[in-house]
TISE-633482 format. One line per 3 residues: number of its first residue (from 1); for each residue x, y, z of N, C-alpha, C. Coordinates in Angstrom, 2 decimals. Each point is the difference from the previous one (the first is absolute). Last residue first. Layout:
# TISE-633482
NUM = X:Y:Z:X:Y:Z:X:Y:Z  ...
END
This chain:
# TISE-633482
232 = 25.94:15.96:-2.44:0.67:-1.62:0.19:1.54:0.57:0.49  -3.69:2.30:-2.57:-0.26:0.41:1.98:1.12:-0.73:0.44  -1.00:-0.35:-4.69:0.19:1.42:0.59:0.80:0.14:1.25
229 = -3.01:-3.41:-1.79:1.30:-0.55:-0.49:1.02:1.29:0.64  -4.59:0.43:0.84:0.56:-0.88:1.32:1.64:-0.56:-0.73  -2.63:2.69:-3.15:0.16:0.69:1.70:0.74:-0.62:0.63
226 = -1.44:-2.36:-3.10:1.10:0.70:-0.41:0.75:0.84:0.83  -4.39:-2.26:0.43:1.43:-1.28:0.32:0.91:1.09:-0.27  -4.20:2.48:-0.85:0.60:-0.52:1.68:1.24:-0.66:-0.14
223 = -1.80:0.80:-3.90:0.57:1.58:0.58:0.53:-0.95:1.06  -2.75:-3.30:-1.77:1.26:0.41:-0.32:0.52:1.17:0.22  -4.25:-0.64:1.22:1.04:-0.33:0.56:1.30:-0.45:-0.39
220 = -2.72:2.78:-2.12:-0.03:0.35:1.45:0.81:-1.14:0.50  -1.52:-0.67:-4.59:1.43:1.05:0.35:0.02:0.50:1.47  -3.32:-3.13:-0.51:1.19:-0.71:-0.22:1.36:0.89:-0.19
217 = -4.61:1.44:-0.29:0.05:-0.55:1.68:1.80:-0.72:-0.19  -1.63:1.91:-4.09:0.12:1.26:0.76:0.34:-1.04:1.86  -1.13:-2.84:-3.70:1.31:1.25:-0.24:-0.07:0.80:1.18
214 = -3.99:-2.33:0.11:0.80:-0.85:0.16:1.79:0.11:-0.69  -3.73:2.77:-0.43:-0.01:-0.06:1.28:0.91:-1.01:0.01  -0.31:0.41:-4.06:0.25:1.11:-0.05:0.08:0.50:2.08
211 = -2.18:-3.42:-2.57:1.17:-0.03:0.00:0.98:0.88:0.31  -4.81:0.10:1.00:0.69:-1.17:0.81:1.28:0.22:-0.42  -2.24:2.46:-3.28:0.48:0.64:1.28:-0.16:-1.27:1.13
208 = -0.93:-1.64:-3.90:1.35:0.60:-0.39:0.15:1.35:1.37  -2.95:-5.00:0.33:0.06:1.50:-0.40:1.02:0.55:-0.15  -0.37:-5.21:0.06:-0.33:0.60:0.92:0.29:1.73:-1.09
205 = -1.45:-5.51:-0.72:0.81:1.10:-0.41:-0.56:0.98:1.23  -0.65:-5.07:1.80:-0.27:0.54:-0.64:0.61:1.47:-0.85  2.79:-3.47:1.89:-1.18:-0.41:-0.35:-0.82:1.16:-0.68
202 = 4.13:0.27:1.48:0.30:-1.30:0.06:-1.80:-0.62:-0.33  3.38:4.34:-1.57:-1.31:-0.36:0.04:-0.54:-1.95:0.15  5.20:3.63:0.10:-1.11:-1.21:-0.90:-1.40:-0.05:0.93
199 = 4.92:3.22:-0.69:-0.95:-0.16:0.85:-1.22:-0.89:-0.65  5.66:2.44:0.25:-0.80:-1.51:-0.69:-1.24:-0.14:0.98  3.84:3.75:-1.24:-1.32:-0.04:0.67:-0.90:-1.20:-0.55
196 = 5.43:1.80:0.21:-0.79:-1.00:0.18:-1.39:0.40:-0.16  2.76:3.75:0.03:1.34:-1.48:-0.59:-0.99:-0.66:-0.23  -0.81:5.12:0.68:-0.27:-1.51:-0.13:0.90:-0.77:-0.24
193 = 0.61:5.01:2.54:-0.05:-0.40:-1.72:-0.33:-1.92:0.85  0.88:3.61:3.04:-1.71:-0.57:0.21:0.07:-0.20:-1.52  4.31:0.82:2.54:-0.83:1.63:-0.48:-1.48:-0.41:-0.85
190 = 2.87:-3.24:2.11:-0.50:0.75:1.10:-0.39:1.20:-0.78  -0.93:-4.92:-2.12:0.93:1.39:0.25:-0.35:0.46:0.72  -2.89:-4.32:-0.66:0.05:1.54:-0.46:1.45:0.14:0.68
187 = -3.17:-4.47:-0.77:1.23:0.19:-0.08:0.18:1.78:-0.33  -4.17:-3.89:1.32:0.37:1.34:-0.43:1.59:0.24:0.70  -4.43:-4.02:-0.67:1.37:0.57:0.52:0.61:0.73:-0.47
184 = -5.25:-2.38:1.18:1.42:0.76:-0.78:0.75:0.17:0.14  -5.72:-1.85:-0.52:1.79:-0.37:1.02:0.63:0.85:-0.86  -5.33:-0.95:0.63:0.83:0.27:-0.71:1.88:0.41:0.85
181 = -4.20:-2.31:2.26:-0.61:-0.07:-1.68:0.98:0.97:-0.84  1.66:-3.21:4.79:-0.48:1.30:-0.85:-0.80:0.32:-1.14  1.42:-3.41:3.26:-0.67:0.20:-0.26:-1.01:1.32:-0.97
178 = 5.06:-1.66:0.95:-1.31:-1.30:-0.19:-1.38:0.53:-0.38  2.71:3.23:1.98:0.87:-0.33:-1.09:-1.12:-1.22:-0.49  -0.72:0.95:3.89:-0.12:0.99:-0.21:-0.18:-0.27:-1.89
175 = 1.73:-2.59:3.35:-1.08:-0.29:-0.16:-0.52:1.06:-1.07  5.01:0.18:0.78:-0.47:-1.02:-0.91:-1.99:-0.32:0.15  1.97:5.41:0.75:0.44:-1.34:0.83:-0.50:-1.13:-1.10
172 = 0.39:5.13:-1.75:-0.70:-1.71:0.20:0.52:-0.68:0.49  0.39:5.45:-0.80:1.15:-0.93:0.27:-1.13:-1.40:0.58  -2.88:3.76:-0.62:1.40:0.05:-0.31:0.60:-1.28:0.79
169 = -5.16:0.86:-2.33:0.95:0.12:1.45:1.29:0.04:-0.93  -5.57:0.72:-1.29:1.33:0.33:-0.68:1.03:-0.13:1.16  -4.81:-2.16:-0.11:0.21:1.15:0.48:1.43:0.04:-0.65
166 = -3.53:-3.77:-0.45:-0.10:1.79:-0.73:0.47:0.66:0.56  0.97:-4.69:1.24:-0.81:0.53:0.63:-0.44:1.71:-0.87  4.25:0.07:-0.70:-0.54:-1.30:0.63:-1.38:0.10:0.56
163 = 3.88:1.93:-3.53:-1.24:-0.20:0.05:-0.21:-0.85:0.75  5.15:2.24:-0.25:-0.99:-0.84:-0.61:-1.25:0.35:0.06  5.82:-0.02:0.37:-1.44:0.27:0.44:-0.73:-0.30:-0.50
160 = 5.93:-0.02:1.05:-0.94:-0.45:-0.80:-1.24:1.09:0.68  5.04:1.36:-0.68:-1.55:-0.56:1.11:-0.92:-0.49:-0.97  6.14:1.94:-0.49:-1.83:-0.72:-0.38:-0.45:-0.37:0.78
157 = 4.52:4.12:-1.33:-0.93:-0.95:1.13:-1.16:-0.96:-0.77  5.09:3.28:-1.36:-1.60:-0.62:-0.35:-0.31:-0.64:1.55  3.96:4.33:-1.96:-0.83:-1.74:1.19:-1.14:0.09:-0.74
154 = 3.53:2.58:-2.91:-0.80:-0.20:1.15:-0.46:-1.24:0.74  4.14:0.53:-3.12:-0.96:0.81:-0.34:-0.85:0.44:1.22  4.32:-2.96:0.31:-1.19:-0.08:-0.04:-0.61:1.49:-0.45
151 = 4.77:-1.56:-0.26:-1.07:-0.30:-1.21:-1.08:-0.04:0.57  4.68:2.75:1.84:-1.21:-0.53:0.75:-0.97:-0.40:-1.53  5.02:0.24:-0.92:-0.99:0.94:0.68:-0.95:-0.89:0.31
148 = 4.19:-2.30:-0.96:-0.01:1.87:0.18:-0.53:0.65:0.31  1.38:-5.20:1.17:-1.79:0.88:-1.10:1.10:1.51:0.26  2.63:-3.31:2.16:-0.99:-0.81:-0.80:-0.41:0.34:-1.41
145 = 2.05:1.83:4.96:0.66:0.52:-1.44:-0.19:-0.85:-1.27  -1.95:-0.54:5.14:1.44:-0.86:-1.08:0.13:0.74:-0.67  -3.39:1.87:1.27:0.74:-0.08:0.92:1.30:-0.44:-0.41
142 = -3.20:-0.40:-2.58:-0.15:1.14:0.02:1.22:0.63:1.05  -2.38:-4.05:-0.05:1.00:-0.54:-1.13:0.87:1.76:-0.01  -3.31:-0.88:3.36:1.42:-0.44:0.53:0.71:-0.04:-1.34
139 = -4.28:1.51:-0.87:0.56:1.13:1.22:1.62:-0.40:0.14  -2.99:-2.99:-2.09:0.29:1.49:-0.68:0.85:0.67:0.99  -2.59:-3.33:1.70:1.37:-0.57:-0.41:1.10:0.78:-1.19
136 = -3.97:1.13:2.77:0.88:-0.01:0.62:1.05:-0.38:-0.79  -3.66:0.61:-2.30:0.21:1.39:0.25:1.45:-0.03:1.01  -2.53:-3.98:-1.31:0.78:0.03:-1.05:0.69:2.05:0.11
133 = -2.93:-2.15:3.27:1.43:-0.75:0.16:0.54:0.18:-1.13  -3.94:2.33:0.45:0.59:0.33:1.33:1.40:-0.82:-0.37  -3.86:-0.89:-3.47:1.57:1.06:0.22:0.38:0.81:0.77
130 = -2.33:-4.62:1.04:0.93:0.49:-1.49:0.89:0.77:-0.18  -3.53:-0.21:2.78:1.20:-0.32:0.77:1.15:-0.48:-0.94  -4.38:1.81:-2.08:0.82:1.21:1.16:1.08:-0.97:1.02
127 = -1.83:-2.91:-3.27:0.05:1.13:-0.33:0.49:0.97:0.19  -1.77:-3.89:2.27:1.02:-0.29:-0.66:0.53:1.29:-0.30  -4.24:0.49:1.88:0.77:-0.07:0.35:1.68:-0.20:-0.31
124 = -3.55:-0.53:-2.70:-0.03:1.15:0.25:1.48:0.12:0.85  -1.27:-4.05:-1.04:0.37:0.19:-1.01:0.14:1.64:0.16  -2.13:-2.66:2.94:1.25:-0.13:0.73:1.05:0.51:-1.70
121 = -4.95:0.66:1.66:0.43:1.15:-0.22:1.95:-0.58:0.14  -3.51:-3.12:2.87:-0.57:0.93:-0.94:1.24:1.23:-0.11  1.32:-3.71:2.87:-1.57:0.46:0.35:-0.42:1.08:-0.87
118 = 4.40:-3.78:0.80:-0.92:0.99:-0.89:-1.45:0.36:0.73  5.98:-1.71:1.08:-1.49:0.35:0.45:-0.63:0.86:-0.81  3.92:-0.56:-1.54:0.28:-1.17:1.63:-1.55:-0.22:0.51
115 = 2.40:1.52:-5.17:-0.96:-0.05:0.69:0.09:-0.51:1.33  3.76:2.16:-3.01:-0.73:-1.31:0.03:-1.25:0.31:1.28  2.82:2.63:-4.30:-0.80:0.40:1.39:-0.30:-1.53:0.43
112 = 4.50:1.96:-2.87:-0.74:-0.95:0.44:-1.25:0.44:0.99  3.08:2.78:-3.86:-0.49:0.01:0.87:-1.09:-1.24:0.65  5.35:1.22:-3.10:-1.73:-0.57:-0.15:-0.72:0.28:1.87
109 = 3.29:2.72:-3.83:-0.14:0.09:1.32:-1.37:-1.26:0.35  4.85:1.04:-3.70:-1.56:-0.42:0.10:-0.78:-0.08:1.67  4.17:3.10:-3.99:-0.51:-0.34:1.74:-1.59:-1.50:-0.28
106 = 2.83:3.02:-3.86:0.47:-1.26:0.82:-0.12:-0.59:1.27  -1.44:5.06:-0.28:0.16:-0.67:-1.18:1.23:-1.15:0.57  -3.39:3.93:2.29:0.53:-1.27:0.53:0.94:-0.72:-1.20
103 = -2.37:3.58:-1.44:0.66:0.41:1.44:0.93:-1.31:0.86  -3.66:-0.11:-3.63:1.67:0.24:-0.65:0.82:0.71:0.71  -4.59:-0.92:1.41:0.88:-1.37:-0.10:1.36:0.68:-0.58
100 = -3.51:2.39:2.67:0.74:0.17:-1.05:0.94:-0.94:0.03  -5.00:-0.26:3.38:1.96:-1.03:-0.51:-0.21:1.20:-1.27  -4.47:-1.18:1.76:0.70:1.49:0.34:1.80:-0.01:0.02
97 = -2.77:-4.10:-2.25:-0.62:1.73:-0.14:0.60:1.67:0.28  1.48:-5.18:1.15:0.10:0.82:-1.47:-0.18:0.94:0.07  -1.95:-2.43:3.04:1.33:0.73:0.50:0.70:0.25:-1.26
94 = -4.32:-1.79:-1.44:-0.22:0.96:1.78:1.59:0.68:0.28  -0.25:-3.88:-2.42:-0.30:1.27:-1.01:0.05:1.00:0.64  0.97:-4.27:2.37:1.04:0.64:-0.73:-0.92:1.21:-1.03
91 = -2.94:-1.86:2.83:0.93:0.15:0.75:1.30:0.97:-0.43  -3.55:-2.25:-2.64:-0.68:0.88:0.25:0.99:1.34:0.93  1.39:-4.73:-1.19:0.20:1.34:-1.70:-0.64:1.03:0.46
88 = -0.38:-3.29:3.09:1.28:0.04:0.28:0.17:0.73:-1.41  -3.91:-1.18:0.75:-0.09:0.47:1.16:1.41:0.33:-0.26  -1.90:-2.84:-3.31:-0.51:1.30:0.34:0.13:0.83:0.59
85 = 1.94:-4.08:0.51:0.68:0.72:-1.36:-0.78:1.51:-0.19  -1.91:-3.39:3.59:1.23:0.21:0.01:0.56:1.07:-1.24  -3.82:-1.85:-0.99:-0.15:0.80:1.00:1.32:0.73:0.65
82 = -0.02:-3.79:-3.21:-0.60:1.34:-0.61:0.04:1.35:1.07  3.05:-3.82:1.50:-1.49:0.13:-0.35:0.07:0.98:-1.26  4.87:-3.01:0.71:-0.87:1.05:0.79:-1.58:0.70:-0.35
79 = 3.77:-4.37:0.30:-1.04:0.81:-1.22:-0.74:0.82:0.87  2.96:-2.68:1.86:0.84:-0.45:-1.42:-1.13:0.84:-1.06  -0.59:-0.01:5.41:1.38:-0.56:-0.59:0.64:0.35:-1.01
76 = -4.31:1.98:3.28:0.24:0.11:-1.53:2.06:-0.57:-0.37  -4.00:-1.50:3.98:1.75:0.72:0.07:-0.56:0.22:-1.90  -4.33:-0.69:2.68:1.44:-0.63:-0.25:0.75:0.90:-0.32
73 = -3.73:1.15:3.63:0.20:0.03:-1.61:1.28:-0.91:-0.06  -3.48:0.30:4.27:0.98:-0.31:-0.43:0.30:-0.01:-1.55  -3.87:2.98:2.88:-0.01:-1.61:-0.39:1.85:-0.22:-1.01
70 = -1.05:4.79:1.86:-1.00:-0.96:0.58:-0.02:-1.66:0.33  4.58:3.05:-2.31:-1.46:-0.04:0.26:-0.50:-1.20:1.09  4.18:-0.02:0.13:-0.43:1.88:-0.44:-1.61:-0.07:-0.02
67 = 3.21:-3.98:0.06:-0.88:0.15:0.90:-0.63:1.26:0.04  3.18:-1.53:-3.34:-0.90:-0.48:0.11:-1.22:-0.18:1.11  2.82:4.31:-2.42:0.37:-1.17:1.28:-0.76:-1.08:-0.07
64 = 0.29:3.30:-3.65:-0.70:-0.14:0.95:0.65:-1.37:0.57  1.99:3.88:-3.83:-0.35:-1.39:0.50:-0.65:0.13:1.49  2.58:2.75:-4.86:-0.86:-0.07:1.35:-0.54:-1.35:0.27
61 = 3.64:3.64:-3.05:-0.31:-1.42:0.63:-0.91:-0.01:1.40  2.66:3.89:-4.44:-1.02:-0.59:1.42:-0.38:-1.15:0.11  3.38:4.35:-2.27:-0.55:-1.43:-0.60:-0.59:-0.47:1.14
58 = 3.03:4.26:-2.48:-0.47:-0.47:1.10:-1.53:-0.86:-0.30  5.00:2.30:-2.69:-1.33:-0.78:0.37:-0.56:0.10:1.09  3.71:3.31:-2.95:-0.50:-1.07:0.37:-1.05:-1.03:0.58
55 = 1.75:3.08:-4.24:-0.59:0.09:0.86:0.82:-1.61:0.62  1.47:1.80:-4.02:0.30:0.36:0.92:-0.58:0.07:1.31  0.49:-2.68:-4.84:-1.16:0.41:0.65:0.87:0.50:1.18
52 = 1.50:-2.27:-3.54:0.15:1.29:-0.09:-0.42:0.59:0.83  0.09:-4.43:-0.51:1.50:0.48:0.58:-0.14:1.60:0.27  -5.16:-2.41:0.34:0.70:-0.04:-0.91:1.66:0.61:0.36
49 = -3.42:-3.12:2.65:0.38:1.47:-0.55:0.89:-0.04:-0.59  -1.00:-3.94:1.79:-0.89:0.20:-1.08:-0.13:1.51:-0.68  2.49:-2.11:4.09:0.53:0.04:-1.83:-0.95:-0.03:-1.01
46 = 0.24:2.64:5.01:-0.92:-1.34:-0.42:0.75:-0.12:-1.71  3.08:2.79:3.36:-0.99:0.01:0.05:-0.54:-1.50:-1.39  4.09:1.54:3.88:-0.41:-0.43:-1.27:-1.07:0.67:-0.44
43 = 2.11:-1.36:5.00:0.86:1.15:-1.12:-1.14:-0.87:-1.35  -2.90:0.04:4.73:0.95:-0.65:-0.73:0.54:0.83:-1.18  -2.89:-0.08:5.45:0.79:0.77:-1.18:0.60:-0.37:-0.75
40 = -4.45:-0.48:3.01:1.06:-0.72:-0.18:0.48:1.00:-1.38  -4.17:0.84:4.21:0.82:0.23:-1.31:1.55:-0.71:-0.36  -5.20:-1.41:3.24:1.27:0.94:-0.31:0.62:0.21:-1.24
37 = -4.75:-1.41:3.81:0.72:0.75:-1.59:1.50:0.13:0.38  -4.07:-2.64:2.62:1.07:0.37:0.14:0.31:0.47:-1.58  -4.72:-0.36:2.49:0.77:0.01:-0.78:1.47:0.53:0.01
34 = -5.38:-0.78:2.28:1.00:0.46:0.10:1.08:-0.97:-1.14  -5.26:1.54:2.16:0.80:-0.21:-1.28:1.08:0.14:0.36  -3.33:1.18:2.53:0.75:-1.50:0.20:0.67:-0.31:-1.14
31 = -0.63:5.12:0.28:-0.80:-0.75:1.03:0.62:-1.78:0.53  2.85:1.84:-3.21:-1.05:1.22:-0.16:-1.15:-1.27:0.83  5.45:0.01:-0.03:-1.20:-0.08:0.65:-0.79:0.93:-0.50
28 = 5.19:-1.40:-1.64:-0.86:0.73:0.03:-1.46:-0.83:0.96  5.85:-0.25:0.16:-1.30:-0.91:0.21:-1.42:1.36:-0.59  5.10:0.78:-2.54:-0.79:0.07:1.14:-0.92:-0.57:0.10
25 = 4.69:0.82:-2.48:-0.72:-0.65:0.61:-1.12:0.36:0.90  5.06:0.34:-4.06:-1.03:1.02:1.33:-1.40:-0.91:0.39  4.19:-1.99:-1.81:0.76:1.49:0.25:-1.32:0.97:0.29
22 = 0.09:-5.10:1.86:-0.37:0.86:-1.39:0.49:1.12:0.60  1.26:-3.19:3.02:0.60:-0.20:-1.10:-0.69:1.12:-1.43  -1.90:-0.60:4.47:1.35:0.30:0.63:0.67:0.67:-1.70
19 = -5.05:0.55:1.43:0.42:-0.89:-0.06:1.83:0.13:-0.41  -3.57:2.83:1.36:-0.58:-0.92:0.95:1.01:-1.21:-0.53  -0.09:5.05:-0.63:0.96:-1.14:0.12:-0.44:-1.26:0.08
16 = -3.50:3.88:1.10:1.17:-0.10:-0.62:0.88:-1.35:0.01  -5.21:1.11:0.66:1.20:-0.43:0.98:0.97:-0.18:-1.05  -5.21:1.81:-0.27:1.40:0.10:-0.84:1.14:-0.41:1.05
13 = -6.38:-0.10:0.42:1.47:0.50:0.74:1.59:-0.46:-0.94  -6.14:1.21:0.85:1.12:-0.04:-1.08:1.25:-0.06:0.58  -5.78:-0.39:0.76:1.54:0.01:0.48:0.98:-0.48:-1.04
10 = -4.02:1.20:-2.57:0.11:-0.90:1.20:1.12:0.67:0.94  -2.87:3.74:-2.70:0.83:-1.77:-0.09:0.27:-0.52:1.19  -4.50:2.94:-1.51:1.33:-0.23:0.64:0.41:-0.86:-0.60
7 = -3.87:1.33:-1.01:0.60:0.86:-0.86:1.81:0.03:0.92  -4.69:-1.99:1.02:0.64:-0.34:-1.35:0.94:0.46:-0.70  -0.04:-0.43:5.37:-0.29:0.49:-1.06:-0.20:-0.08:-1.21
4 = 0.47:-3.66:4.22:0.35:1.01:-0.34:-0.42:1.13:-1.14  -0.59:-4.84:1.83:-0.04:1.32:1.35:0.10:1.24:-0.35  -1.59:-4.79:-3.07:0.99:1.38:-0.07:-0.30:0.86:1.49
1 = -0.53:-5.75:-0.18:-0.84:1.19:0.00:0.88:1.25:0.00
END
């Protein structure tokens, strides 16, 4: 049962480092959601670019624990879902976005989110603990004498939201999420440009001002995480 606002997020919390070996890292928490992200650094970039190509990369991997959810998922071994692949191009486009790759050149930065615990929004989440650890691991290449200049452009943040029950909420716990008659997830910049706005109609079509409530509740709380990226 929501305690809270439609127009709140959950508890949110960013624990740095959380892990020894990535050059940046953090446990994210959006309510029970929780997710470890980090950033790994390799000399090269993908050989499918071309010699000429002066950019470099950044690339994403995601995975759910098998106990993350509710009911036990298998291990993705030797083939990873549809679902999976969706979530981890959604991940790497997202940190594209605000990256001047030809800032980084011969660099590849991959960013792992693995799932530890899901309760709705763990692809959002991924996201902003994304590029909290791909912002740290910037920072240290920057440090090393790596990068020359800083390649992020701006921060991004994502929240999901939705239609539940006819009302427009922010950020979907998993009942929430289940039951929604329309779902989303929204990828914005801190100066409020789009990356993402994937929003589907899980049953019946819904009105072009719903959509438009369901933008507007989602740049609110994206302002917020950013704030709180700010505050850190």
């Amino acid at each position: 049962m929501r305690t809270r606002k439609n127009d709140e997020l959950r508890q949110i919390t960013f624990i740095k480092d959380f892990t020894k070996h990535a050059l940046g890292s953090y446990l994210v928490e959006f309510g029970d959601t929780r997710v470890i992200t980090t950033a790994s650094v390799e000399e090269g970039k993908p050989k499918w670019m071309d010699k000429e190509d002066n950019r470099g990369w950044i690339t994403a991997e995601y995975s759910l624990l098998p106990s993350a959810p509710n009911t036990r998922c298998q291990r993705e071994r030797t083939k990873i879902s549809g679902r999976t692949q969706e979530i981890q191009r959604l991940i790497g486009r997202s940190l594209r976005a605000c990256v001047d790759l030809t800032k980084m050149p011969d660099l590849t930065i991959t960013i792992d989110a693995d799932v530890i615990q899901a309760d709705g929004g763990t692809r959002t989440a991924s996201i902003c603990g994304g590029f909290l650890a791909l912002k740290e691991a910037i920072a240290k290449l920057i440090a090393n004498g790596v990068l020359k200049e800083n390649p992020i452009i701006e921060p991004i943040a994502a929240i999901s939201a939705g239609i539940v029950n006819g009302e427009v909420k922010l950020d979907l716990d998993y009942e929430e999420d289940s039951s929604a008659q329309v779902d989303a997830n929204i990828v914005l910049t801190k100066s409020g440009k789009i990356i993402e706005f994937q929003t589907t109609a899980e049953g019946e079509p819904y009105e072009q001002n719903q959509l438009l409530q369901i933008f507007n509740i989602a740049k609110k709380g994206i302002d917020e995480i950013i704030e709180k990226y700010d505050n850190m």
